[in-house]
N, C-alpha and C positions, 0 to 999 in steps of 0.2 A: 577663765579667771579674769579676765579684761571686762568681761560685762559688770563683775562685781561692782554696784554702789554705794553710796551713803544717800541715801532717798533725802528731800527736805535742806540739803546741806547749805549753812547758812543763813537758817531762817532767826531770824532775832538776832543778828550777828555774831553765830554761833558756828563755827565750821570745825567740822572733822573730817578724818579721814580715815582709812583700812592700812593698817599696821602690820597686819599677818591673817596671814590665808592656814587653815590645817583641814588639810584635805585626811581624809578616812576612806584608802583606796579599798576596803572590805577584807585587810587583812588582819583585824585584831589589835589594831595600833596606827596614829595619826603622823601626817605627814608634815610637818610646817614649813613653812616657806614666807620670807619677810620681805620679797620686792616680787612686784605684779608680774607673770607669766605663765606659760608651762610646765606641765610634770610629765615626764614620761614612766612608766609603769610598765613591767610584761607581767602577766597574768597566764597561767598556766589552766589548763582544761582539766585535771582532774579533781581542781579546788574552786571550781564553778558549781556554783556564779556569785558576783561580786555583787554587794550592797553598798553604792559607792555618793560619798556624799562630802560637803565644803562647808566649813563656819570661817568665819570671817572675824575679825577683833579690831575693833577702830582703837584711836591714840587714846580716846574715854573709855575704855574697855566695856564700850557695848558690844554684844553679841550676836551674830545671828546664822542658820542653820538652813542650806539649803534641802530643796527635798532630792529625797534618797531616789538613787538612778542606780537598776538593776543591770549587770554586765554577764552577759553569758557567753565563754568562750568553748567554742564546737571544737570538739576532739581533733586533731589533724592526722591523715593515716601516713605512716612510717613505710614506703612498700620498699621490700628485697624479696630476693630470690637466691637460690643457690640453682645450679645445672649439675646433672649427673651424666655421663655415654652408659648407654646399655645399648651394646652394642647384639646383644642376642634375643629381644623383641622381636616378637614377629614381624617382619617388614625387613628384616634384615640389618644390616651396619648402618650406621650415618642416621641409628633414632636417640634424640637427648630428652632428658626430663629436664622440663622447666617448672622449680616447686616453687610458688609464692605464699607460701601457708605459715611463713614465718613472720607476714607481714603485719604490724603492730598497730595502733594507734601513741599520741600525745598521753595516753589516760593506760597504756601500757595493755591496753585490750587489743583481742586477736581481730583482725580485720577480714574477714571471710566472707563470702557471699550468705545468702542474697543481700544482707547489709550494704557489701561494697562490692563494685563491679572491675575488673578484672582487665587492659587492654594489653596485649602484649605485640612489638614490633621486633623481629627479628631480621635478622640479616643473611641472607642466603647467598651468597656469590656475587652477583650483581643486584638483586634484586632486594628488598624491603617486604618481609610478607607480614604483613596486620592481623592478628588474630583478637575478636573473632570476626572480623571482615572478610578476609581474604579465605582462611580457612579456621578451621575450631583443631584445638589440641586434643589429642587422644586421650582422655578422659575428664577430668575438670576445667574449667574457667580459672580455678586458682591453684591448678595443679593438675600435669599433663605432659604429653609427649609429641614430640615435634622430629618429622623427618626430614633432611636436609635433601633438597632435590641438587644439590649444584656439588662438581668435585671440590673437597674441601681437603687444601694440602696443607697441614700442620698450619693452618692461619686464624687468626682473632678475629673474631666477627661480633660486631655490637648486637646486641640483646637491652631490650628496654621494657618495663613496665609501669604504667600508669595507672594508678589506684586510687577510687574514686568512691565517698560517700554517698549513696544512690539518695539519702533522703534530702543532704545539705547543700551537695555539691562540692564540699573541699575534694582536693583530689591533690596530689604530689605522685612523682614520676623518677626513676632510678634506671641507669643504663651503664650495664657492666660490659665489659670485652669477656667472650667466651673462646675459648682455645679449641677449636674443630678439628681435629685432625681428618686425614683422609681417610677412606675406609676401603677396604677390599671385600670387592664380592661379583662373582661369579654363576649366573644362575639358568643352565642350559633348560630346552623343554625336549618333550621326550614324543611330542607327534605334532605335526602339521598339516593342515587341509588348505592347497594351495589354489581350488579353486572356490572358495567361500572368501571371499572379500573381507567381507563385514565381520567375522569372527575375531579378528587380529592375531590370528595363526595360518596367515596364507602364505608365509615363508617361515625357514628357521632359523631365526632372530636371535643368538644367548644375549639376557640380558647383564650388563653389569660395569663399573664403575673401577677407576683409580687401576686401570693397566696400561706396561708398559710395550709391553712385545705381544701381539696376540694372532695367533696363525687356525684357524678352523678350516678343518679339512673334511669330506663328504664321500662315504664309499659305498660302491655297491657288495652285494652279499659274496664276489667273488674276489674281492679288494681292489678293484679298479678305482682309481680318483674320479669322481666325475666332477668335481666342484672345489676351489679353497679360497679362500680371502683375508687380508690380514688388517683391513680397515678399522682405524678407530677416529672417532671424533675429538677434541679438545680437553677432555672430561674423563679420555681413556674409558670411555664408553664403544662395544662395537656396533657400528652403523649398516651394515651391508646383510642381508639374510641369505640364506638358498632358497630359491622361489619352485625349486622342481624340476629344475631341468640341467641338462648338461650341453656341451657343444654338439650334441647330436643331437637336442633338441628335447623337447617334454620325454623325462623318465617314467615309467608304468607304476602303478599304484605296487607297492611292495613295503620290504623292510631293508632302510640304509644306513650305514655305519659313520659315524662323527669320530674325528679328534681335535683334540684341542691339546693346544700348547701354548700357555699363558707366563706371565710373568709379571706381576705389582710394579707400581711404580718404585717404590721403598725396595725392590730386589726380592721381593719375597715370592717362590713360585707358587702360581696355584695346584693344589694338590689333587682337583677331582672334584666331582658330583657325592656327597656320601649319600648313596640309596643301600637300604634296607642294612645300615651300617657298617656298610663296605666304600669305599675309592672305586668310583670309577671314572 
């Protein structure tokens, strides 16, 4: 509005000057303003685009009408998420759904792929896992499933989503604390080949997470002990396998008897293996 002149002013000893400025910011009705500066205006995206234009009125009430300047303002995307546990997903405890399919635009439209792209940062224990960098969610980019590798004791773990117009580039970003609880699980195997390396059954290993007390004990078909260990790592994961043999040295290819005696951190005991819908 400062560039505004009176072209000629002066001439035959004739001066004017600009009296009022009315700006016409394209919404149906003028804006006036009677000392030289700025306007500020917000202009929203679903009533784009703006035909936006200034006349001017000296103290002679001459007129004049600049030209019209098109204002087109791009949608901006709204992203959220909600989290659910389903905790009975194949893969076992510790899988959440992360939905972002709620996520909207400025213009109240849904924001979905391939339109828009999808990044999601979560927080796993100590770690930061980037999706889809790091790894991809169990089924969509804008809706999917995530399993937590790290023990998670009743704690808040940030969760982020960055939602991005693939054609403009706006992008806005949303980061909620999700409540992880720990999860209990349990999951023995039922043969080992101890001299095959490379299989990852050359001891027996239970795998599982969030215990307290865990004691695995190893018998022969006549109930002698030949093995026990009660090792867990930090995560209440156990660490130590039977690799085959006893203190009398490598056992003969046969069939050997496990028990286990477990305990959750939360107090809760494990109750068994269910095969073929029995406890064992």
């Amino acid at each position: 509005i400062h560039n505004s002149t009176v072209p000629d002013d002066g001439t035959g000893g004739i001066f004017s000057e600009i009296t009022r400025w009315e700006w016409d910011l394209g919404y149906g009705s003028s804006t006036q303003i009677y000392y030289p500066g700025n306007i500020d205006t917000c202009y929203m995206s679903y009533d784009s685009p703006y035909d936006v234009s200034l006349k001017v009125i000296t103290d002679s009430n001459c007129t004049d009408i600049s030209e019209i300047t098109t204002i087109k303002v791009l949608p901006t995307p709204i992203p959220d998420f909600v989290t659910n546990l389903n905790g009975s997903l194949p893969g076992g405890n510790g899988v959440y759904l992360f939905d972002g399919t709620i996520s909207t635009t400025t213009n109240g439209d849904s924001a979905l792929p391939p339109a828009y792209s999808y990044e999601w940062t979560i927080e796993d224990g100590n770690y930061f896992i980037n999706v889809p960098d790091d790894v991809q969610l169990d089924g969509r980019e804008d809706k999917g499933y995530y399993s937590y590798n790290s023990l998670i004791n009743d704690a808040w773990l940030q969760a982020c989503l960055k939602l991005e117009n693939v054609d403009n580039g706006c992008w806005d970003s949303i980061c909620k604390d999700v409540r992880i609880d720990h999860f209990n699980n349990l999951i023995v195997p039922n043969f080992m080949y101890p001299t095959d390396q490379s299989s990852g059954a050359s001891e027996f290993l239970p795998k599982g997470k969030s215990l307290g007390i865990y004691r695995l004990q190893i018998f022969d078909k006549f109930g002698n002990l030949l093995w026990e260990t009660s090792d867990l790592d930090e995560n209440g994961s156990p660490t130590t396998g039977w690799d085959g043999t006893s203190l009398d040295g490598e056992v003969p290819q046969g069939t050997y008897v496990w028990r286990i005696k477990a305990t959750y951190i939360d107090g809760e005991p494990w109750k068994g293996m269910l095969i073929d819908g029995k406890r064992v």
